[in-house]
C-alpha positions, -999 to +999 in steps of 0.1 A: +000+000+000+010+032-012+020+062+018+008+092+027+033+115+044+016+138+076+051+164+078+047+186+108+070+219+111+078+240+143+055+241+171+026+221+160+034+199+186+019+222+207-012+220+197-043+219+217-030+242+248-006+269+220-031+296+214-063+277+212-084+302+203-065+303+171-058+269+169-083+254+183-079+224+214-071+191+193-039+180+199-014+162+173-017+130+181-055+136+177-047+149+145-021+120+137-050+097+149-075+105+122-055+110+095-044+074+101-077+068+103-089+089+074-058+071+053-068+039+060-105+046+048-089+057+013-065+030+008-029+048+022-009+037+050-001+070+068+030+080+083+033+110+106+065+130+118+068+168+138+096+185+140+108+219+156+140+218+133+141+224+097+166+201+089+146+173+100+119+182+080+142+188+047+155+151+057+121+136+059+111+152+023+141+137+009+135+104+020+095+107+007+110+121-028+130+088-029+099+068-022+078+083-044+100+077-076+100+040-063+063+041-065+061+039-027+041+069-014+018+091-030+026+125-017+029+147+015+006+172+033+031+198+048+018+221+071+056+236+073+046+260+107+063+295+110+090+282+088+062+286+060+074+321+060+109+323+061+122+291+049+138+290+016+157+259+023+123+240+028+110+257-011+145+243-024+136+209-007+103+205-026+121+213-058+146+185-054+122+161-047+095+167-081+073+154-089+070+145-055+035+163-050+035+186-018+005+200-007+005+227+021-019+227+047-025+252+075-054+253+100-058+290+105-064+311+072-026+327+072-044+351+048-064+369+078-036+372+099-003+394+104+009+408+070+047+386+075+023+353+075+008+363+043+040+353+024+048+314+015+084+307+002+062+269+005+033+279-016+050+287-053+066+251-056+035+230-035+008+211-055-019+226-037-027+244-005-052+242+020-059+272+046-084+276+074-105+247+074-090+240+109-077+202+112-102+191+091-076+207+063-057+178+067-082+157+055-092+176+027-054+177+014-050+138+015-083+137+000-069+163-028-039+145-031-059+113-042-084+133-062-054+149-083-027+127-080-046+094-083-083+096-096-076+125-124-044+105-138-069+074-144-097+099-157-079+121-175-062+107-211-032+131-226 
């Protein structure tokens, strides 16, 4: 079965008591919990991994880039944290690893916020992006991942 990469940036671990009244009060392994759940209901086994350092997180996208051009994961939903925004090391690590597809998700709407969180160095080189449907946003990028990535390419003929 075919995996679906859950890549958590700086902080997110902190989820559920880190300013819930943005954020809301489910925690990460609530959110690791159904998206294994939610993966499992469409066919993918699910890995999930946090980290608070970048290089970790380049690491991990390199090892899902490998993966994917051995036909053994599908894609990753990247919801990259504050790094989002200042991160060009994490844009370069997407381009190395195409067509690895990257889709990044945040729970808040980054849009509505402080003016510094409305730039992405993430969004110009991700597949798709996903913004302030809380942590249901996670769902609905692994089901756009499938829906692009999976059902279109059967659908679709050149």
């Amino acid at each position: 079965m075919k995996k679906i990469l859950i890549l958590n940036g700086p902080n997110l671990n902190l989820l559920g008591t880190r300013e819930p009244a943005q954020y809301g009060h489910t925690t990460l392994p609530d959110v690791e919990a159904f998206c294994t759940a939610h993966g499992e209901q469409i066919g993918y086994d699910v890995e999930c991994f946090q980290s608070n350092w970048e290089g970790a997180l380049i690491d991990k996208l390199h090892e899902y880039g490998r993966l994917h051009k051995a036909g053994e994961a599908l894609g990753v939903v990247f919801n990259p944290g504050a790094l989002t925004h200042t991160s060009i090391a994490l844009q370069d690590a997407i381009k190395g690893v195409e067509p690895l597809p990257v889709i990044e998700c945040h729970i808040s709407n980054v849009h509505a916020r402080e003016t510094f969180r409305h730039q992405s160095w993430v969004s110009p080189v991700a597949a798709g992006i996903v913004v302030g449907f809380g942590v249901d946003g996670y769902l609905i990028a692994m089901d756009g991942l499938v829906r692009k990535f999976v059902n279109s390419a059967a659908t679709h003929k050149p």
